[in-house]
N, C-alpha and C positions, 0 to 999 in steps of 0.2 A: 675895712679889712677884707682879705681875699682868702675864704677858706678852702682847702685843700679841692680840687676839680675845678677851681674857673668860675667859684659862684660867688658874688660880690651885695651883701648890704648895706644900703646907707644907714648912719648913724641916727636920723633923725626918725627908722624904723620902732614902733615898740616892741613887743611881746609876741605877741601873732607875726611879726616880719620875723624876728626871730627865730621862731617854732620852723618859719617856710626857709629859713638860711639851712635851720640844721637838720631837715627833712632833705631837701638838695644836695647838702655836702654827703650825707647817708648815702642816698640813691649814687652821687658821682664815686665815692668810694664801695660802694657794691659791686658797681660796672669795673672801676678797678680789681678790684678781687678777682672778678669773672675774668675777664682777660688776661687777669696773670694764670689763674687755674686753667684758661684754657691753650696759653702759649707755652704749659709743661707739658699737656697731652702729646701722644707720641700718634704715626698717623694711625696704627693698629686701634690706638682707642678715640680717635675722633670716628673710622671708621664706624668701631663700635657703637656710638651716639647719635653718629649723624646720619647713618646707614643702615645699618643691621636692627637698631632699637627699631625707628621709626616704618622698616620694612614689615617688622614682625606685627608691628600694632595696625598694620594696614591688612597686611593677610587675614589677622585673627578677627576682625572686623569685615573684611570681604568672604573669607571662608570659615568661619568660626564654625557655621551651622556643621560642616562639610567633616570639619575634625570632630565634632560631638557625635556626630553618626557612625564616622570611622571607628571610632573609641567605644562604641556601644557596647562590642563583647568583652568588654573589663569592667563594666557598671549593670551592663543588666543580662540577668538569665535565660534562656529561650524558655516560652510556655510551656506547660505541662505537652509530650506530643498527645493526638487525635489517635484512637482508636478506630483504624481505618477497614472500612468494610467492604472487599472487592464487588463491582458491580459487573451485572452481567446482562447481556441484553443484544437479541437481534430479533429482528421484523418477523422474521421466520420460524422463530422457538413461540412457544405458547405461554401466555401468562401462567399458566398452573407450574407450568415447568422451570420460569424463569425465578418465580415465588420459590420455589423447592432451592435454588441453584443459591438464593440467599438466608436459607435455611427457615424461610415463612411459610406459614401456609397460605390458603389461598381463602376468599368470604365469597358467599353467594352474590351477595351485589356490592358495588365498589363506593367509597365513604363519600362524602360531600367533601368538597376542595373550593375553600377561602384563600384569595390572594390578595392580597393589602400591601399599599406603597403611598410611599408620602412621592411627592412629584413637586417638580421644581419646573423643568423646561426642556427635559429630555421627550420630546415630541417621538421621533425616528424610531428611539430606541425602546418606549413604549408601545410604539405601533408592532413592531420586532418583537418582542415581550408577548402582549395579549395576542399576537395572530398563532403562537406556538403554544402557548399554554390552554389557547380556547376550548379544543375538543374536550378538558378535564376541568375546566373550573366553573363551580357552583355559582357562585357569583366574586364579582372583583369589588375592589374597594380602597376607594382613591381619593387623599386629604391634601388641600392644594390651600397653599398661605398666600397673601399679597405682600410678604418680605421672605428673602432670608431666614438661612438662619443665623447669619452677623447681623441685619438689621435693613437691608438695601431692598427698597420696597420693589415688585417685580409686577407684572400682569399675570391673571390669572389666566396663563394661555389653556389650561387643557379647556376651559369656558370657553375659552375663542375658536378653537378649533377640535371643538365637540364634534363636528359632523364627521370628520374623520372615521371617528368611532362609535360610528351607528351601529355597527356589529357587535358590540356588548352594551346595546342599549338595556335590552331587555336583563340583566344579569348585572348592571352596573348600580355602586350604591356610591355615590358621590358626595363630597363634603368642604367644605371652607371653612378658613381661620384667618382671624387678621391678627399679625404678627404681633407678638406682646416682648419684643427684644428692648432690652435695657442697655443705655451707654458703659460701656465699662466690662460689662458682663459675659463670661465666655459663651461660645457659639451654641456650644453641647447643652446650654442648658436651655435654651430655645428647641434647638433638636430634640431632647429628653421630653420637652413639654409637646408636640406635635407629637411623639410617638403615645404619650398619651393620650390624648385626642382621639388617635388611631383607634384607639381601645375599645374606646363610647362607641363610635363609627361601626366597628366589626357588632357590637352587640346590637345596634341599629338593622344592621344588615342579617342577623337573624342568625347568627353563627351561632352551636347547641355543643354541649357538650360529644366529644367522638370524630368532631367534623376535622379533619384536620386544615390546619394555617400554615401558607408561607408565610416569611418574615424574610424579609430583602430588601435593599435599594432597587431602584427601576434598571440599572444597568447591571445587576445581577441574574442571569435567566436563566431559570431552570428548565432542563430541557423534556420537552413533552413525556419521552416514552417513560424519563423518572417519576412523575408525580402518579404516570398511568400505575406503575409498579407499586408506588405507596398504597395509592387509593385502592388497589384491588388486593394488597398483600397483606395477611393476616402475621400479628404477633412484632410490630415494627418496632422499635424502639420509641417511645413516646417523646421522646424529644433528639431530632438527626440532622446534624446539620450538613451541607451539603460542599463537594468541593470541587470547585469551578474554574475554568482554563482562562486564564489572567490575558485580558490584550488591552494595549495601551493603543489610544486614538483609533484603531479601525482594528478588525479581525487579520492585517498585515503584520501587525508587531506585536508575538507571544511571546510573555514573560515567562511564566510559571505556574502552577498548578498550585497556588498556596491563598488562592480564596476560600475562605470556610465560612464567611458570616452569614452568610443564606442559611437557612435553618427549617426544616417544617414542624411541624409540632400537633400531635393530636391533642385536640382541646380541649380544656378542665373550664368550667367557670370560677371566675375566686380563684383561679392559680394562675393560670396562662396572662403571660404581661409581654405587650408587644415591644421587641428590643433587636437590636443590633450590635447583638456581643456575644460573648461564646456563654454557652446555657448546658451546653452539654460535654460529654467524652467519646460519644461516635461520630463518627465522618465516610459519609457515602462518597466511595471514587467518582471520578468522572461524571458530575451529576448536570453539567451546564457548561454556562461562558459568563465572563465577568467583563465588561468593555467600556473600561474607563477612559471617561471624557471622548467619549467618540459621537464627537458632532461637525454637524454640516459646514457651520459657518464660524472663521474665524472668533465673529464677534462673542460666539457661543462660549467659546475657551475662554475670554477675555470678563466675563459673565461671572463661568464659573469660578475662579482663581478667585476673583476679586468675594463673591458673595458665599463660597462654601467654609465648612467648620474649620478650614484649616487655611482660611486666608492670609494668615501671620507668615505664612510662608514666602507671602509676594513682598522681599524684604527692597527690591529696587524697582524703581518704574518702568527702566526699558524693559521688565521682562513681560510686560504688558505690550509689547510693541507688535502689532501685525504680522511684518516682517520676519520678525525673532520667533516666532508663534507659528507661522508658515514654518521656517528651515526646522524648527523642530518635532515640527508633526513628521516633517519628509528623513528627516536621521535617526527619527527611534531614539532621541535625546529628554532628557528631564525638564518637565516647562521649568520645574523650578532651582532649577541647577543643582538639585541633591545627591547624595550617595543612596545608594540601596538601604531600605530600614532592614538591616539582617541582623541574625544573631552571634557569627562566628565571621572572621578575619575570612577564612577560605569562601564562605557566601560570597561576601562582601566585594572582595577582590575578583570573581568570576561573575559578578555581573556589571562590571566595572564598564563604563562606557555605552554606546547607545545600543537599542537591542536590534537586532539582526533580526530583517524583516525574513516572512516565510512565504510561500508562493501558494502554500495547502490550502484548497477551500471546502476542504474533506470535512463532513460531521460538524457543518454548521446550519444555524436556524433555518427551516426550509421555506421561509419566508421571505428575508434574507434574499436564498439562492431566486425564489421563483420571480423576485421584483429587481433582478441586480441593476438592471438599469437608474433604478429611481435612488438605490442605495449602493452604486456604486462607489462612493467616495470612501464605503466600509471593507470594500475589497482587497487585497493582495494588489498593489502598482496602481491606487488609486490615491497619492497620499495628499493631494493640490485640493484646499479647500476654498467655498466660496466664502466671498468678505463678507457679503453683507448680515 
């Protein structure tokens, strides 16, 4: 017998031939169905199905992230704002007076100043860091892992290239951890565990109550004549966080004035917790520069996408590509093809595109300026980085 599609079994099949006769005639009358249902479609809705569906499901999967960012100001609120404290300051005004101009008084001798950083691989821009902060800090202090904080085990370069930094020998309290990351588990909570760390470290290094702490990433730097101002200024806010002039890859490409996580803090024992989050409601203007991912060597960038807390962002491989890596350091473009994290449409859309490099090399680290040769790759029209 020949049952309906073409599918033929012999008589002297049992039970099971049967079950596969009428599993076939199923399947060849399905495919019938479907071709009738789809030789009614008119082209408006084949386009629909075979064009427009399958275009949107490739968008929403190549730019999904891009729409979630877009959409940000209909799901989430902007923060509480900062209570911003104008800052005032020249070479030529006197501490007493500049203390007066921020409504502080002035102390007979100026506090102890603890600077603490967890450190990854930013070599340049620690050397940048401590040669600007050095005339004001008490002693520094520096906790360096052999992974990650996703888990990707590294070398402990500042060990390797200690000699470097023989000019905070004498004032340096140094420390190691071998990474404790877990498969599965989010980056932050490795990071949270190092920043703890941090904590034991500062009490090692002899930090008392009164002394005041910075609290930053290593590419966060405050700028000398501020911490001079804290240290000698009476009546400061005991906990200020500071706000720092944004540049992405080199001191070429400024974003915005909306770094606040730097933070100093005069110290309480039993209360003071080293962290990288907002602690407070006051915000010192112009307190530094913030210069993310501004490193020498390709491979640096390729380093960090891959091993920082926000790796999940590297959602394709080529964007790991040298190449791709190069033209976007040189366009002021997103390694990671993102929109702006802003809080309103109008943000959003005026920072839309790559940021417009600037040619100023006014009121930056004088260390910086007096070595430009060795750091030049950090300048205005220096944006061609070495590979290796």
């Amino acid at each position: 017998m020949m049952p309906e599609g073409g599918y033929y079994c012999s008589k002297k099949s049992d039970d099971i031939c049967e079950d596969v006769c009428g599993q076939e005639a199923r399947a060849a009358f399905s495919m019938s169905r479907l071709r009738c249902v789809l030789r009614g479609l008119d082209f408006k809705s084949y386009l629909f199905l075979f064009v427009i569906v399958p275009t949107c499901i490739l968008g929403i999967y190549l730019h999904g992230q891009k729409i979630t960012y877009f959409l940000r100001p209909i799901w989430e609120k902007p923060p509480k704002p900062f209570h911003e404290i104008p800052h005032y300051y020249h070479e030529n005004v006197s501490m007493e007076h500049l203390c007066k101009l921020h409504g502080w008084g002035i102390r007979e001798s100026p506090r102890r100043v603890f600077d603490a950083v967890l450190f990854s691989n930013e070599l340049d821009i620690l050397s940048i860091r401590w040669k600007e902060l050095y005339p004001y800090i008490t002693q520094f202090v520096l906790l360096e892992s052999n992974s990650t904080f996703s888990g990707i085990p590294k070398p402990l370069d500042f060990s390797i290239h200690k000699d470097q930094f023989k000019f905070v020998e004498n004032r340096l309290t140094y420390g190691t951890i071998g990474g404790r990351f877990r498969k599965g588990e989010n980056p932050f909570v490795e990071e949270a565990y190092q920043r703890v760390v941090l904590d034991q470290l500062l009490r090692i290094a002899g930090i008392t109550d009164d002394d005041l702490l910075i609290m930053s990433d290593v590419d966060e730097i405050p700028s000398g004549h501020t911490i001079n101002l804290l240290r000698w200024c009476d009546d400061t806010p005991p906990i200020l966080h500071l706000q720092l002039k944004n540049y992405l890859y080199s001191f070429e490409f400024f974003m915005d004035t909306k770094s606040w996580r730097a933070s100093v803090h005069r110290y309480q024992k039993g209360v003071t917790r080293y962290g990288h989050f907002r602690q407070a409601d006051v915000l010192l203007a112009d307190s530094g520069w913030h210069c993310s991912f501004c490193f020498r060597h390709v491979s640096e960038f390729i380093f960090k996408m891959k091993a920082y807390s926000h790796n999940d962002r590297v959602r394709f491989s080529h964007y790991l590509n040298p190449k791709r890596i190069q033209d976007v350091i040189c366009k002021g473009s997103d390694l990671f093809d993102m929109l702006p994290e802003e809080y309103t449409f109008k943000e959003i859309i005026g920072k839309l595109g790559p940021i417009p490099p600037t040619y100023s090399g006014v009121h930056l680290p004088a260390y910086l300026l007096e070595n430009a040769d060795k750091y030049k790759y950090l300048l205005p029209g220096n944006c061609q980085r070495e590979s290796g």
